[in-house]
Structures are given as structure tokens and as C-alpha cells.
Biopython code that builds the backbone (N, CA, C, O; Angstrom):
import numpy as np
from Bio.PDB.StructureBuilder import StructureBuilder

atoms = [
    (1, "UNK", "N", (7.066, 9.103, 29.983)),
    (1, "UNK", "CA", (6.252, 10.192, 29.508)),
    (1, "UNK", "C", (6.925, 10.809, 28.285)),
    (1, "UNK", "O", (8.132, 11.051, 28.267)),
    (2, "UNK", "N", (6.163, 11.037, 27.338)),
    (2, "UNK", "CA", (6.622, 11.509, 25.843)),
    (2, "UNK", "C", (7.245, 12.973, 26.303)),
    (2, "UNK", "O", (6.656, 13.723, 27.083)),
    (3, "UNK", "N", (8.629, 13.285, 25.653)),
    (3, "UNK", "CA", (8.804, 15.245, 25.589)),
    (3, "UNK", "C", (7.866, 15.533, 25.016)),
    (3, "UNK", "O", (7.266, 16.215, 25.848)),
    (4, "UNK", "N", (7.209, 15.503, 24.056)),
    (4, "UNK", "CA", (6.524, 16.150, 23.049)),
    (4, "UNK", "C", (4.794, 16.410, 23.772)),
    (4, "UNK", "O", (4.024, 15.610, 24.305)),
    (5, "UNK", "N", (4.678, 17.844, 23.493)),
    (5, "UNK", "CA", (3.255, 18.249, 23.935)),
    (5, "UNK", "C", (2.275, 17.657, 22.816)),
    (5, "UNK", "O", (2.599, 17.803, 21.637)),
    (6, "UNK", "N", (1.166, 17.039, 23.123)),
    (6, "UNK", "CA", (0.044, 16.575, 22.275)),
    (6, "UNK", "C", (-1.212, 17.557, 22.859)),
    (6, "UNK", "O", (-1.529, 17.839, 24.014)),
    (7, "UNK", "N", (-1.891, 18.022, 21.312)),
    (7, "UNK", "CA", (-3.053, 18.546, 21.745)),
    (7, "UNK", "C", (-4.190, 17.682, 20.960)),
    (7, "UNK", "O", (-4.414, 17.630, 19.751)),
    (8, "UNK", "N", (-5.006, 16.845, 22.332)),
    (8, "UNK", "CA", (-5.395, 16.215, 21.562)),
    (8, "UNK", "C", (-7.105, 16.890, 20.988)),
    (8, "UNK", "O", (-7.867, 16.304, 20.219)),
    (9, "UNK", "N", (-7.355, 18.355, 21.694)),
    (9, "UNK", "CA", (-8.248, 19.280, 20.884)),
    (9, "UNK", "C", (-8.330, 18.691, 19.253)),
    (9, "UNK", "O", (-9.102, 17.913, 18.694)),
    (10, "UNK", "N", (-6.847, 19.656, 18.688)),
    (10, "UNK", "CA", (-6.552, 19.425, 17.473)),
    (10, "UNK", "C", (-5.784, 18.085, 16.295)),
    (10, "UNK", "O", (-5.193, 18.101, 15.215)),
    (11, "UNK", "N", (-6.157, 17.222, 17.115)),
    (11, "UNK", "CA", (-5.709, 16.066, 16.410)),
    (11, "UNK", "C", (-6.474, 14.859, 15.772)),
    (11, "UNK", "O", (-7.054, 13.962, 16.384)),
    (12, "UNK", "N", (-6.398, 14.963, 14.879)),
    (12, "UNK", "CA", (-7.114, 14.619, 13.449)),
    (12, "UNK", "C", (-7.518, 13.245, 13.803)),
    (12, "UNK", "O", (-6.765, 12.511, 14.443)),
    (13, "UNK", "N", (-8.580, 12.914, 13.440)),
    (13, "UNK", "CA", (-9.123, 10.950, 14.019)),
    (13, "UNK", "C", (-8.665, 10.571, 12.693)),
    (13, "UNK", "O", (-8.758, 11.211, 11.646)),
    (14, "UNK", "N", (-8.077, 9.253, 12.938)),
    (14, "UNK", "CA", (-8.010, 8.387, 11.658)),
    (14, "UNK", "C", (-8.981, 8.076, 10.705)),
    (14, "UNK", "O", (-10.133, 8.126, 11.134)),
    (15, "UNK", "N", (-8.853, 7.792, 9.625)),
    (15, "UNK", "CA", (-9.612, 7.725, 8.366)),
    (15, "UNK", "C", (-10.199, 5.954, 8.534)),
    (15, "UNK", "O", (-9.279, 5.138, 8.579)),
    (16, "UNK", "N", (-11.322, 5.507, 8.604)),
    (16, "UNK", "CA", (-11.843, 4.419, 8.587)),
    (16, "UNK", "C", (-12.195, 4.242, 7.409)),
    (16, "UNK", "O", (-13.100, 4.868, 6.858)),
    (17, "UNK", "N", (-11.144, 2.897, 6.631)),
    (17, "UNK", "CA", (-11.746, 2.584, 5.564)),
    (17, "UNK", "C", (-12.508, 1.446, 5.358)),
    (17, "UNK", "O", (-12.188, 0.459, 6.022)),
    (18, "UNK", "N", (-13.619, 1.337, 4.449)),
    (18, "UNK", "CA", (-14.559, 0.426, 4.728)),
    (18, "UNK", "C", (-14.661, -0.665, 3.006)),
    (18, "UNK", "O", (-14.757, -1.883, 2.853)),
    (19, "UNK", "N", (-14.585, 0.451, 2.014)),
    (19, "UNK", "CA", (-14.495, 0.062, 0.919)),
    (19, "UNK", "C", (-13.320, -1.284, 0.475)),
    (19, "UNK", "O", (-12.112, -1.183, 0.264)),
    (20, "UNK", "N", (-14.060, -2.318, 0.445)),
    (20, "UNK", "CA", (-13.575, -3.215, 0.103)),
    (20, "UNK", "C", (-12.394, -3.470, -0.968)),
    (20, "UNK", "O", (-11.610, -4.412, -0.847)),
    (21, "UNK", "N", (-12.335, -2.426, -2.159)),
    (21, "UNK", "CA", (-11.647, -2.340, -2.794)),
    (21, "UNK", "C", (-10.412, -1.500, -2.551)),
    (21, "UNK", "O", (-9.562, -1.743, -3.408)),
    (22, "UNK", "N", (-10.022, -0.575, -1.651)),
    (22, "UNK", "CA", (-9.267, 0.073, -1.106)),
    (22, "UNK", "C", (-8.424, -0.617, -0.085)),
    (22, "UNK", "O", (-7.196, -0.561, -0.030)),
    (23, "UNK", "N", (-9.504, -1.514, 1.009)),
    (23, "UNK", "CA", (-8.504, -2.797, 1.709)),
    (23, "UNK", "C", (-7.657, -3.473, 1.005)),
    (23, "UNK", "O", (-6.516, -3.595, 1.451)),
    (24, "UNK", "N", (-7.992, -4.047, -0.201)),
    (24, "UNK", "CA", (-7.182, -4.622, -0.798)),
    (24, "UNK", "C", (-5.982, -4.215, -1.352)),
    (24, "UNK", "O", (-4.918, -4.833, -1.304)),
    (25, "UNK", "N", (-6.356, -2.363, -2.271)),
    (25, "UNK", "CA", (-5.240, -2.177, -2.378)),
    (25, "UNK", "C", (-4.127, -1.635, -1.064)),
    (25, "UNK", "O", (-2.934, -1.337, -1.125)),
    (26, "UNK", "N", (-5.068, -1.659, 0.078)),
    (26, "UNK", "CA", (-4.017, -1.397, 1.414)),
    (26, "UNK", "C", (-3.160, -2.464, 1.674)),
    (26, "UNK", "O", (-2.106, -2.420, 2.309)),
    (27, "UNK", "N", (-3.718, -3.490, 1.106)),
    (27, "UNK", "CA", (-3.037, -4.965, 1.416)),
    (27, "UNK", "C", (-2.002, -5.022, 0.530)),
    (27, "UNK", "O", (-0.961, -5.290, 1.129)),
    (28, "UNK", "N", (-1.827, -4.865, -0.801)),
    (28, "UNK", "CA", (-0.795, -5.075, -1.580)),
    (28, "UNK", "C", (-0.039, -4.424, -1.644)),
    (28, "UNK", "O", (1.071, -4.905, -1.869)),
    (29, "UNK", "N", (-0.184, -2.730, -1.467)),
    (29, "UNK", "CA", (0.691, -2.109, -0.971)),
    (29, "UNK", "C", (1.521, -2.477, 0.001)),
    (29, "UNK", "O", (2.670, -2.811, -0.288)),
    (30, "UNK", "N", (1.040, -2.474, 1.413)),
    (30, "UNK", "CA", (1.505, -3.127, 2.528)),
    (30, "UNK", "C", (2.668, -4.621, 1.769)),
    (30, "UNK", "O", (3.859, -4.582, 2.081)),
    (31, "UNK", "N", (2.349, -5.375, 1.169)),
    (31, "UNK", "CA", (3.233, -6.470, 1.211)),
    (31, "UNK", "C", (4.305, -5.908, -0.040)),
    (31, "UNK", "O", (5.310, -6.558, -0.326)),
    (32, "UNK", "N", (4.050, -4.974, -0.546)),
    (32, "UNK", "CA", (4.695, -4.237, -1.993)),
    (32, "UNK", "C", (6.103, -3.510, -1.219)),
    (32, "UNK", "O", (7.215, -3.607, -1.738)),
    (33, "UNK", "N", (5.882, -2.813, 0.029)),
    (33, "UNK", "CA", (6.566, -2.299, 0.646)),
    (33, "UNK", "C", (7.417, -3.072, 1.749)),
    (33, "UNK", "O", (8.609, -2.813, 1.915)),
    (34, "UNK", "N", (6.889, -3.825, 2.330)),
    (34, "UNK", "CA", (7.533, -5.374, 2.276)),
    (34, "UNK", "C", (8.933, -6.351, 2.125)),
    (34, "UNK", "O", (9.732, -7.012, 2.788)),
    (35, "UNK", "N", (8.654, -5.991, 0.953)),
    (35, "UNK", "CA", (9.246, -6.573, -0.400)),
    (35, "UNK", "C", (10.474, -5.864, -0.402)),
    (35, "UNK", "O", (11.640, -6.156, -0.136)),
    (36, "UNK", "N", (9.741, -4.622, -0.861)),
    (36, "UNK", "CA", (10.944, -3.183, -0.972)),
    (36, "UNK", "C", (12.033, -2.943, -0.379)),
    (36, "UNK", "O", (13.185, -2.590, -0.635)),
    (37, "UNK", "N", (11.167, -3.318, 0.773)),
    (37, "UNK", "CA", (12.127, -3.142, 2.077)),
    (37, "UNK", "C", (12.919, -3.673, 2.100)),
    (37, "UNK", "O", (13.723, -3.031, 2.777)),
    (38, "UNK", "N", (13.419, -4.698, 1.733)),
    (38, "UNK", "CA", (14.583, -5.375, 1.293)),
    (38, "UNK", "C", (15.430, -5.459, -0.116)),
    (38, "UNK", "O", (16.072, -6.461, -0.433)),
    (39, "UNK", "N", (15.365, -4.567, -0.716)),
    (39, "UNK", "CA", (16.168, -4.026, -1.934)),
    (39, "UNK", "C", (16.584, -2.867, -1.420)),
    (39, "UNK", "O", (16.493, -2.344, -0.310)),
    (40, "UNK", "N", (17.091, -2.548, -2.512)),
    (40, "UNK", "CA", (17.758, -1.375, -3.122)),
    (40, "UNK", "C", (16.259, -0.457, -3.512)),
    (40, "UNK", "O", (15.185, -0.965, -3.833)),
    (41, "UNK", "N", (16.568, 1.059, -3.371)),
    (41, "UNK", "CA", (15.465, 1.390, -4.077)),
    (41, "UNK", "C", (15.656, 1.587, -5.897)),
    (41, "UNK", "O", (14.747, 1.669, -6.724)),
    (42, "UNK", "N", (17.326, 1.629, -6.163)),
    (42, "UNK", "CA", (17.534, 1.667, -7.409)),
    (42, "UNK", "C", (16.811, 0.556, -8.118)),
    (42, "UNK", "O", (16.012, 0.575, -9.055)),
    (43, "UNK", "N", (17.417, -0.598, -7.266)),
    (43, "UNK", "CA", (16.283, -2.169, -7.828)),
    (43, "UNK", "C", (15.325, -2.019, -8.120)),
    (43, "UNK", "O", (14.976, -2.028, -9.301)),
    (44, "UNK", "N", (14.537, -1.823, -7.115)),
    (44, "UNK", "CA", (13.118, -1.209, -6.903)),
    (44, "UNK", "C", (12.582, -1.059, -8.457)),
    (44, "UNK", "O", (12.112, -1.817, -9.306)),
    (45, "UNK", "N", (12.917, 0.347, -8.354)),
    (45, "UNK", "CA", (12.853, 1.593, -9.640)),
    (45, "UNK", "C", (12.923, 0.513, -11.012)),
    (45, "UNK", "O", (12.061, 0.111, -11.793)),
    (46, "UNK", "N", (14.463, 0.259, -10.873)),
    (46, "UNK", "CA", (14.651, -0.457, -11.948)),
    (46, "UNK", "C", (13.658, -1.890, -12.882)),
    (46, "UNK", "O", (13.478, -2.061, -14.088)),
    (47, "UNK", "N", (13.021, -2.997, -11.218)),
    (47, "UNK", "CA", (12.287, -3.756, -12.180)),
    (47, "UNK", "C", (10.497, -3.362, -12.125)),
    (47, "UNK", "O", (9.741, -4.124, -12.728)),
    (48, "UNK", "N", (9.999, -2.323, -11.485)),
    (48, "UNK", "CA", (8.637, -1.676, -11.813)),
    (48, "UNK", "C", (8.599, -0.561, -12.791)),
    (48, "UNK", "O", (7.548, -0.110, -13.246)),
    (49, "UNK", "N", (10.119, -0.013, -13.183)),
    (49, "UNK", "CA", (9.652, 1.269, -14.128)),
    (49, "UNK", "C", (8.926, 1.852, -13.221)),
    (49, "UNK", "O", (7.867, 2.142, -13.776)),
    (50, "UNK", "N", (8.901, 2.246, -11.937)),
    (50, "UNK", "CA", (8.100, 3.352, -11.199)),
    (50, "UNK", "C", (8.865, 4.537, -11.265)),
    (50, "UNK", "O", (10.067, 4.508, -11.526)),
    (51, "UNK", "N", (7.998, 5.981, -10.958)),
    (51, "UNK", "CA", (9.259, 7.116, -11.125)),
    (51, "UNK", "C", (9.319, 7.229, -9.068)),
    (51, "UNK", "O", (8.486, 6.772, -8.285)),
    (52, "UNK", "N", (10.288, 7.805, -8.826)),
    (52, "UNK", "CA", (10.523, 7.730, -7.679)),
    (52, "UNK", "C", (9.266, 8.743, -6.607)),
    (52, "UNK", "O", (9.145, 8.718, -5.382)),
    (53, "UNK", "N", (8.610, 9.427, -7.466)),
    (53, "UNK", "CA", (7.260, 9.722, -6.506)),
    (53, "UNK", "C", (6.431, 9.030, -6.277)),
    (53, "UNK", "O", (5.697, 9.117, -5.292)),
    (54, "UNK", "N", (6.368, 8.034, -7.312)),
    (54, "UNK", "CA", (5.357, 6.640, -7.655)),
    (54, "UNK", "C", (5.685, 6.099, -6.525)),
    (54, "UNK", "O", (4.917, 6.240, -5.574)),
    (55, "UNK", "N", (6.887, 5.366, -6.377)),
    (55, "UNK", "CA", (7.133, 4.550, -5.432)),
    (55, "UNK", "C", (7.354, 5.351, -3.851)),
    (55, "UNK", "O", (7.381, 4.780, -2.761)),
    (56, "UNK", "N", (7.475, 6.601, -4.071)),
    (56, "UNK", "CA", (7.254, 7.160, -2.622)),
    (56, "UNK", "C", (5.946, 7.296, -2.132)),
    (56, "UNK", "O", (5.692, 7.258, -0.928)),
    (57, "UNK", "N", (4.752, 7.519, -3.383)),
    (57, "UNK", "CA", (3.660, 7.156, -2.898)),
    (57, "UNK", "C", (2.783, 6.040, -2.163)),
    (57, "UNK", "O", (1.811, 6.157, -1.417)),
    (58, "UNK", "N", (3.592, 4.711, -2.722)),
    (58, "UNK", "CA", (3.458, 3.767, -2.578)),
    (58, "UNK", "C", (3.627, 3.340, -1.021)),
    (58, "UNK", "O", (2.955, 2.478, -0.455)),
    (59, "UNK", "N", (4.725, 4.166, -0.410)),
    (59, "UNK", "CA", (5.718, 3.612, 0.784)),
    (59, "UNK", "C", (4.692, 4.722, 2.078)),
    (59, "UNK", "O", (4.751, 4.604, 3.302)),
    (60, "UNK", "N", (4.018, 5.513, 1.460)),
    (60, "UNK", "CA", (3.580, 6.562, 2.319)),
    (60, "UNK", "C", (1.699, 6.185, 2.241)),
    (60, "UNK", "O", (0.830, 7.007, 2.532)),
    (61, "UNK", "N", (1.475, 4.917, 1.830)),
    (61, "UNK", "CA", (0.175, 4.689, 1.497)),
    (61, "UNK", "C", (-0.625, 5.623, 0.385)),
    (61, "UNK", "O", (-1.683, 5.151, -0.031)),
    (62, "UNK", "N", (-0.333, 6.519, 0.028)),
    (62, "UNK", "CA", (-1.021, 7.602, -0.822)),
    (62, "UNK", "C", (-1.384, 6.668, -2.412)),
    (62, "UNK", "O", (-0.656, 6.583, -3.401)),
    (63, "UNK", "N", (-2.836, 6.024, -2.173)),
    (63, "UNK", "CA", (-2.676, 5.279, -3.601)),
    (63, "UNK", "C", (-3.927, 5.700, -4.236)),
    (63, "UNK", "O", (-4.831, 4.879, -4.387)),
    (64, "UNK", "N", (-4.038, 6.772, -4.575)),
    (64, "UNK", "CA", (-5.002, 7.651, -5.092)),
    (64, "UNK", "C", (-5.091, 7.562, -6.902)),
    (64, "UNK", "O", (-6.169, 7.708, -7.478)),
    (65, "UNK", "N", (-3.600, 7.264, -7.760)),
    (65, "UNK", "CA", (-3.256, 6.790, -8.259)),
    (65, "UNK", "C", (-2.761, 5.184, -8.776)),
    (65, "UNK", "O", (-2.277, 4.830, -9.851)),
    (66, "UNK", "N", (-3.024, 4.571, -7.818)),
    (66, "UNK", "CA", (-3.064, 2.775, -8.487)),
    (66, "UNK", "C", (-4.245, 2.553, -8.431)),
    (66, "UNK", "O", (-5.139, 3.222, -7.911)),
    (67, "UNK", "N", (-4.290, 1.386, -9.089)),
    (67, "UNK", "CA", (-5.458, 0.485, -9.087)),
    (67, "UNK", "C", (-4.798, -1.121, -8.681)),
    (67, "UNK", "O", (-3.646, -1.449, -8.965)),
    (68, "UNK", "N", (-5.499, -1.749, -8.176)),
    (68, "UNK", "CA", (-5.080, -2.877, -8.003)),
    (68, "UNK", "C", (-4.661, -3.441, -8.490)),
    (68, "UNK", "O", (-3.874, -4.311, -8.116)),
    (69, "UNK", "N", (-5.257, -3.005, -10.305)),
    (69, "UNK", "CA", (-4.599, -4.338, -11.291)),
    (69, "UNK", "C", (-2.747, -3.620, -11.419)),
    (69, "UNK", "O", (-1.944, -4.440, -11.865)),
    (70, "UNK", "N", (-2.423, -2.839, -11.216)),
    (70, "UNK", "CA", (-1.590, -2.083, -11.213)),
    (70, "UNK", "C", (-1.085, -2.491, -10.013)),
    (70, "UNK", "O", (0.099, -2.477, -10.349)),
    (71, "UNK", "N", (-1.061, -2.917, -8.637)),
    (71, "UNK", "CA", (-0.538, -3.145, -7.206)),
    (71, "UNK", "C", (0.188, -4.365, -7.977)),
    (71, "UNK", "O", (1.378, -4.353, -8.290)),
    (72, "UNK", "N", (-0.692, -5.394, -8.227)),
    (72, "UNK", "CA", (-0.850, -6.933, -8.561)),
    (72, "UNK", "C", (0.563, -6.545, -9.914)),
    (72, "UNK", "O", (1.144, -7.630, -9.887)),
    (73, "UNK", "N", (0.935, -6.133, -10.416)),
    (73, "UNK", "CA", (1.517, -6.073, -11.596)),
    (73, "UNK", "C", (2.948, -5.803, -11.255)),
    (73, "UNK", "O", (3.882, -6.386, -11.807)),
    (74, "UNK", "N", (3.093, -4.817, -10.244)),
    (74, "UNK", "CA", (4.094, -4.114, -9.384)),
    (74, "UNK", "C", (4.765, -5.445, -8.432)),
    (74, "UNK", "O", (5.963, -5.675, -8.267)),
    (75, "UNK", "N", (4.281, -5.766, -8.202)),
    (75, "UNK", "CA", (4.160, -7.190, -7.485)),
    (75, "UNK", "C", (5.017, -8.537, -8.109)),
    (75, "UNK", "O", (6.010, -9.161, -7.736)),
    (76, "UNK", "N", (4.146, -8.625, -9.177)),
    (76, "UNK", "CA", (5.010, -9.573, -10.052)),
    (76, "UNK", "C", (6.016, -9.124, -10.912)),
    (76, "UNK", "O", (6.531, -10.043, -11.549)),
    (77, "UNK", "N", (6.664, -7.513, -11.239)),
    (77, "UNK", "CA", (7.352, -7.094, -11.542)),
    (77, "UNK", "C", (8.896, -7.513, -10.571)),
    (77, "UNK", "O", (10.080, -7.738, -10.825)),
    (78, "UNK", "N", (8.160, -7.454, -9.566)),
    (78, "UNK", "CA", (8.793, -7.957, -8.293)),
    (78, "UNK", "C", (9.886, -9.613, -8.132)),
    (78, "UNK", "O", (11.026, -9.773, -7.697)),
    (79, "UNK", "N", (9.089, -10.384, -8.586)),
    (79, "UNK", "CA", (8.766, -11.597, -8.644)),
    (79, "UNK", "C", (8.134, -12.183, -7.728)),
    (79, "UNK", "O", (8.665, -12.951, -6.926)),
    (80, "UNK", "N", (6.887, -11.875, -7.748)),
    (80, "UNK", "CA", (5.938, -12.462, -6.286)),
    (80, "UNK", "C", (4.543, -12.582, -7.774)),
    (80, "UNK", "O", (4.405, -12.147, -8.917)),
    (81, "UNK", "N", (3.822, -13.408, -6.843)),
    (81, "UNK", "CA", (2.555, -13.671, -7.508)),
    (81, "UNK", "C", (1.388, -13.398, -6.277)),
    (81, "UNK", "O", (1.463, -13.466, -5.050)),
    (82, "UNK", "N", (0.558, -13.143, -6.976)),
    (82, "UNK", "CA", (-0.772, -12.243, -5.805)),
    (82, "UNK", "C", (-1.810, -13.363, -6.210)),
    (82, "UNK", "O", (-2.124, -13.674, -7.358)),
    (83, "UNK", "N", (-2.296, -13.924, -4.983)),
    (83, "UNK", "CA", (-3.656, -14.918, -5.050)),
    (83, "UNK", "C", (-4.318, -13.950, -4.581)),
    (83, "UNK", "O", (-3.915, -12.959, -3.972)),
    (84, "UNK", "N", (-5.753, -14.371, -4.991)),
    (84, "UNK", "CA", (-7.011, -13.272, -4.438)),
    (84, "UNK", "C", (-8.137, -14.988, -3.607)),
    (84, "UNK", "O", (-8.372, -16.150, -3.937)),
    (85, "UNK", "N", (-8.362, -14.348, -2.824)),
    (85, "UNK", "CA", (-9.502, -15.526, -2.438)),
    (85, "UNK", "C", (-11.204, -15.020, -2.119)),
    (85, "UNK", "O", (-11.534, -14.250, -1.217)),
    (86, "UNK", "N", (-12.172, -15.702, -3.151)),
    (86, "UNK", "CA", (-13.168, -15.537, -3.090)),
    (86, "UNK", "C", (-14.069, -16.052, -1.974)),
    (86, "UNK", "O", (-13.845, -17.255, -1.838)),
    (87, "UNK", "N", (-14.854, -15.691, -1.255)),
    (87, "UNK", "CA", (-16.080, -16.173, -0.621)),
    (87, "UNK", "C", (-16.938, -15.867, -1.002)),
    (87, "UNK", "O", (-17.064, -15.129, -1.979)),
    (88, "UNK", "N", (-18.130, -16.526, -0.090)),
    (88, "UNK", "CA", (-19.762, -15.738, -0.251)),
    (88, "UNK", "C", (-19.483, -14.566, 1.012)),
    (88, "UNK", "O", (-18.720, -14.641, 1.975)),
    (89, "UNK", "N", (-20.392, -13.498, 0.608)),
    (89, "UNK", "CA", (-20.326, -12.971, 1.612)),
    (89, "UNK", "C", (-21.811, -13.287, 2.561)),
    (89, "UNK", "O", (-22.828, -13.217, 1.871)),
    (90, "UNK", "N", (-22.025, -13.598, 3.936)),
    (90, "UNK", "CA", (-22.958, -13.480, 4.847)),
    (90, "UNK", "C", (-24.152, -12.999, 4.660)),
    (90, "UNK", "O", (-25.159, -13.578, 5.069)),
    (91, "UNK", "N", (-24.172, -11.616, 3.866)),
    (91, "UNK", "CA", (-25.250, -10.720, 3.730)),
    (91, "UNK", "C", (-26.300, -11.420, 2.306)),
    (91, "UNK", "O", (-27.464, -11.119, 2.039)),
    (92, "UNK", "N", (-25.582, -12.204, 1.739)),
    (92, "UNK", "CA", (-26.346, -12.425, 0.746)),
    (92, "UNK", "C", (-27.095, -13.814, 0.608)),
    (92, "UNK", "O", (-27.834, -14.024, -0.354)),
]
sb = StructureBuilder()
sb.init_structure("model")
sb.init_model(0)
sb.init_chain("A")
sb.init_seg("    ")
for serial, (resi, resn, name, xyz) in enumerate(atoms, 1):
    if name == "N":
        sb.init_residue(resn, " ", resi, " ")
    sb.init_atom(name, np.array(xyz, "f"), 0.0, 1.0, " ", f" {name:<3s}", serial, name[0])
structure = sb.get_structure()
């Protein structure tokens, strides 16, 4: 049993994201941090030129500020390369 009292009255439901373009950048983030996770954050810093809120944003999901082509760039700053894979989608 947890110490900690939960009220679950006041506790916030998770955010369902649906927008296709936001998964993705959840995805590159996710493998961006990854990555990270195994450096240095000086490294880090050093081969994205990120400022260190940038990249704390990054680590805390807050990507209100990237764009994908920007995830994808961060990425190969990295030395990783980002495939994208197309389908049809069902509906069409």
C-alpha cells in the first residue's frame, strides 16, 4: 500500500492525444531522450546547440516549441537518422 494519500476527486485525467502529427513528435522525442540518456548532458548541449531549457523541455515532453523537422534534425545532430514510413490509411 502506497504512504502517500491520493485524492482521486482531484486528479487530473490524462491528455489523449490523437493528432497524428504530435504522435510523431512524441515518438522522436521519446527516442531523442533515449539517446540522451546515455551521454553527458554537456555532450548533449554541445552537438544540438540546444539551450538547457530546450533540452529540459525535451526530457519533460513539453514540445510546444519543436516541430518535427526540428526533432528529426536534433536526432541527426545526434548521429542517428530518422526513417518515416508511409501507408494508405483505411479510411480512404
Amino acid at each position: 500500500m502506497s504512504p502517500y494519500r491520493r485524492d482521486d476527486i482531484n486528479t487530473k485525467n490524462s491528455k489523449v492525444i490523437t493528432d497524428p502529427k504530435e504522435i510523431i513528435k512524441l515518438k522522436l522525442a521519446s527516442e531523442f531522450n533515449k539517446i540522451a540518456q546515455k551521454m553527458m548532458t554537456d555532450e548533449v548541449l554541445n552537438h544540438t546547440k540546444l539551450d538547457k531549457s530546450d533540452l529540459s523541455r525535451i526530457k519533460t515532453l513539453n514540445l510546444g516549441r519543436f516541430t518535427i523537422d526540428r526533432m528529426v534534425s536534433l536526432l541527426n545532430a545526434l548521429g542517428y537518422q530518422t526513417e518515416v514510413k508511409v501507408k494508405k490509411s483505411q479510411a480512404s
